[in-house]
N, C-alpha and C positions, 0 to 999 in steps of 0.2 A: 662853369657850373656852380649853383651853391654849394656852400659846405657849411656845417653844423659840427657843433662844439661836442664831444663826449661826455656830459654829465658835469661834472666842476674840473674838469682836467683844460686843459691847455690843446689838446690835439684833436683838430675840426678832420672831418672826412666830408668828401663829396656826395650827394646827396645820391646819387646813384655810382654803385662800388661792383666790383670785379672779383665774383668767386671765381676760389683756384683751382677747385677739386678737380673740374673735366681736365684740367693742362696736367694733372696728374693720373689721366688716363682712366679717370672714372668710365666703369660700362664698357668703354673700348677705347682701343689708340687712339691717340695725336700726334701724328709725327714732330718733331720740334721747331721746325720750319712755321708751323700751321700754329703753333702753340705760341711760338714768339709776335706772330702777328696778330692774333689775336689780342696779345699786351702792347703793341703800337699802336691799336686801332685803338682802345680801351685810351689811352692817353691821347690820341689827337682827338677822342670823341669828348675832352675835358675830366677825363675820369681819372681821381685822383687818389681813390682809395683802395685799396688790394690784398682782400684778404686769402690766407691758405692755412698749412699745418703740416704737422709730420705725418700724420694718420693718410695724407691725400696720395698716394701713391709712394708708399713705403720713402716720402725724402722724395720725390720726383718734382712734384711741384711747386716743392720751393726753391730746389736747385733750378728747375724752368724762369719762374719771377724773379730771383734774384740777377741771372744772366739776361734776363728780358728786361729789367730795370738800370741793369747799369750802364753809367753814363747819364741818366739822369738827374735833373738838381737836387740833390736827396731832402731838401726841407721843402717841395711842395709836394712831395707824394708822405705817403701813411700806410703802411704796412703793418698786419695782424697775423699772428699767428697764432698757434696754442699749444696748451700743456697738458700733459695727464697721460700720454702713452709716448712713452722710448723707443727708440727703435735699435734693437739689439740686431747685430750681425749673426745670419744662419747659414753659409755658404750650403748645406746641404740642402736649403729650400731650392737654391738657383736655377732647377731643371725643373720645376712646376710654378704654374701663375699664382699672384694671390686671393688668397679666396674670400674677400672682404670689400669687392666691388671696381676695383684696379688691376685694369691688364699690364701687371708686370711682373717682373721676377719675383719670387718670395725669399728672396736675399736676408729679409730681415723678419724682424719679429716684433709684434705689436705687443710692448709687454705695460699694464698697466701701473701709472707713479706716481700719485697724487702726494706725494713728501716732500717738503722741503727742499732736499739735497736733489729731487728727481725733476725740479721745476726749475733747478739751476743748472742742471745737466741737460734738459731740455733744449731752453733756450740757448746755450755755447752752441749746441748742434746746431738747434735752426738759425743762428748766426753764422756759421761756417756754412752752410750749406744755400742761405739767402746771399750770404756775400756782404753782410751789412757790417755796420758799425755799433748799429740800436735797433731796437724793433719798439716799434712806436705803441703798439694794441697788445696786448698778452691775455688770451682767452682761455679759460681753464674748461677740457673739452670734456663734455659727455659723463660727467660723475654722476650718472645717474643709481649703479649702484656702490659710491662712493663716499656719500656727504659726508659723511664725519672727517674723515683724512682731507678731502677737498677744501671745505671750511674749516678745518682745525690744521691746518700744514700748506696747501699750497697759497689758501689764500691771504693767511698771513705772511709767507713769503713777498708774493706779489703787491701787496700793501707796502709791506717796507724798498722793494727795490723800484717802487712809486715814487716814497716819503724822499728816497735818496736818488731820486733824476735820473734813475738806469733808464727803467720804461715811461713811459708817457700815461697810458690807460690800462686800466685792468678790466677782466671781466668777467663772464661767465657763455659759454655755446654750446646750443642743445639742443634736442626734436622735441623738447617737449617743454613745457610751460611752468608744471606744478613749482620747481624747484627753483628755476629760473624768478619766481615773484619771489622764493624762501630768500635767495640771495639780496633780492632788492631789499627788502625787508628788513634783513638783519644783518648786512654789511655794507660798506661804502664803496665796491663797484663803481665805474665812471659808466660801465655799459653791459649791455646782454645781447649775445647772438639768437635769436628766436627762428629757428626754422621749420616755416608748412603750416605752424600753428598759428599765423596771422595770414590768412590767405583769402581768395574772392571766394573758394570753395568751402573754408572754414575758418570759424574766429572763437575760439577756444578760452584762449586768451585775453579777448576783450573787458570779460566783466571784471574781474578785479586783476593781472598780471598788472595791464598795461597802465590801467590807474595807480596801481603802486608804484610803476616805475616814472610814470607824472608827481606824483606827489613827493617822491625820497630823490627826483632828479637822475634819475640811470636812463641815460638813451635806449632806441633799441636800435638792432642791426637786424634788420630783417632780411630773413634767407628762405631757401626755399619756395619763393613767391610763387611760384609757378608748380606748387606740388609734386618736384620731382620731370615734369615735364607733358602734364597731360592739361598744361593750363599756357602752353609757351605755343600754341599750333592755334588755327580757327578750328581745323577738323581733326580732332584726336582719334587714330586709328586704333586697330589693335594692337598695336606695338606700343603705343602710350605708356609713360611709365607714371605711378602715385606712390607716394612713397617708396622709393625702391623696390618697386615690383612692377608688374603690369597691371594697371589700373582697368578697376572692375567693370562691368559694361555699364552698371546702374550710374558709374563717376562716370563716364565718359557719356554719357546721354543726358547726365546733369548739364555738362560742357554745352554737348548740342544744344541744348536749350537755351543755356547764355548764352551763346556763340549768336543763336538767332535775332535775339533782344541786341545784341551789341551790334550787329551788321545794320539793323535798319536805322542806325545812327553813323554811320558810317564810320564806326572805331574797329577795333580789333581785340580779342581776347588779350594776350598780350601786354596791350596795350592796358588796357580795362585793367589785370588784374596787378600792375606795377604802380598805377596810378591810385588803386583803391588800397593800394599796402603805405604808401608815400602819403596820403592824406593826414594818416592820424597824426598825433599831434607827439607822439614818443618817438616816432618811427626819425630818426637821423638818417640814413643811409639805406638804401633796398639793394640788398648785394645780389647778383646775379651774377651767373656760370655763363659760359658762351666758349665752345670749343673752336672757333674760326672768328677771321676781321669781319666775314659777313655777319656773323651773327649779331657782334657786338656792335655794330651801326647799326644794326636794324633795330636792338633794344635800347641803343641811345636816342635813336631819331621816335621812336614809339615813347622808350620815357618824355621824351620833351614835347611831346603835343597834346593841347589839349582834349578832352575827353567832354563831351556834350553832357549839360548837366544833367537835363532827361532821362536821358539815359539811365542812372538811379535809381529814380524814380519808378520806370518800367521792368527792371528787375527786382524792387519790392513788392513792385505789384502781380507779378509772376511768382510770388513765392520763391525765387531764388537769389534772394538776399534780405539777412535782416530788418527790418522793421528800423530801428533802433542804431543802425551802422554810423558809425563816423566817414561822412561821406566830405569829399572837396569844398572849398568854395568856389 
């Protein structure tokens, strides 16, 4: 599978990448069995890049990846993780679930640390608990209402443990866009996690994020591609999820209406919206979640085929896309 370089850093990721969040029991269980093959299938499917966090199941899924990783040649894979919430021990949570989107114990506690010393305490964790030696990507997560500690302490942190060959790439992962261009903008970043806000349903992002991060060189990692999951089906039910909720009927009769334009080309939703995130010309890697081995073959063999160019063309003319899109060649 290609891989693509992270901005001026040294460490390339596969052009389609492995979120972790579902092996940490995003929404509902995975039992471990179902989670470890999920990251077999993910590596014989050429997929060499694997991102997760502490935030993903209080520590679950990266004690998952790291045991699903090893034994591996550790210089052809790329593992990411990120900083800005600790996970403080709560033994009195351990008889209720957590309430933050993860079916599991609430053992611990999501305490937020954009400082210095909490980015370095961070990462020992997510080292002992990945099993690693290094962590290749170090993503500074969700400072949304944090910028000043974010960019005044962690990311000077992560700049120097760069300068000094600890980590490989630094960055920035977020739902939202505004801050994610502030970063490109006014520091050296190798990369930015962008997720939902580059998607077939919407492109927020495009007018100036993504240009900025073309012009100052910051990749992006694009997440969410499939909004949460009402872009990852042909026929999104009512159980469809959009953003972390159940996506509205107005969004899922948008879908139908793609869904139709894309069938009389004989592609797939799916398909269509993995390939229209992978076009532009920032996007390095479109990470995608997949809770089973089926999953992740069906989104490897869907990433890798072609998409009829037409096709395009007939959802601009249906008014449900762009005008103006960064469309394939």
């Amino acid at each position: 599978m290609k891989s693509v370089r992270l901005g001026g850093s040294a460490v390339a990721v596969s052009a389609l990448g492995f979120g972790g969040a579902v092996i940490g029991n995003l929404y509902r269980a995975v039992d471990e069995d179902t989670a470890f093959a999920a990251v077999d299938a993910a590596w014989n499917a050429g997929i060499r890049f694997f991102d997760t966090a502490p935030h993903y199941g209080l520590g679950l899924a990266e004690r998952r990846l790291g045991r699903a990783l090893a034994g591996r040649p550790r210089d052809e894979l790329v593992v990411s993780t990120k900083v800005g919430r600790l996970l403080v021990p709560d033994p009195r949570g351990s008889a209720r679930r957590d309430d933050a989107g993860f079916d599991v114990p609430a053992d611990h506690r999501r305490v937020w640390d954009f400082s210095a010393d909490g980015v370095r305490r961070s990462l020992d964790a997510s080292l002992h608990r990945l099993g690693l030696d290094r962590i290749d990507v170090v993503l500074i997560h969700d400072p949304d209402d944090h910028w000043e500690q974010a960019v005044g302490e962690a990311y000077p942190a992560l700049h120097e443990l760069r300068s000094q060959g600890v980590i490989g790439a630094i960055g920035v992962g977020m739902n939202q866009w505004r801050m994610l261009e502030r970063f490109a903008a006014e520091t050296d970043v190798d990369a930015v996690l962008l997720a939902g806000r580059y998607t077939l349903l919407e492109q927020p992002a495009v007018d100036t994020m993504l240009p900025t991060c073309l012009r100052r060189n910051v990749s992006v990692l694009a997440a969410g591609v499939f909004n949460g999951g009402v872009l990852a089906t042909d026929e999104p039910g009512p159980e469809a999820m959009y953003d972390y909720a159940p996506a509205a009927p107005e969004v899922r009769a948008r879908v139908t209406r793609m869904a139709e334009v894309i069938h009389r080309h004989g592609a797939s939703v799916p398909q269509v919206a993995m390939a229209f995130v992978a076009s532009h010309p920032a996007v390095a890697s479109v990470v995608v979640g997949a809770r089973s081995a089926s999953e992740v073959r069906g989104n490897a063999e869907l990433f890798g085929r072609a998409v009829p160019a037409e096709l395009w063309g007939d959802l601009i003319a249906e008014g449900l896309l762009r005008h103006d899109s960064v469309l394939p060649v």
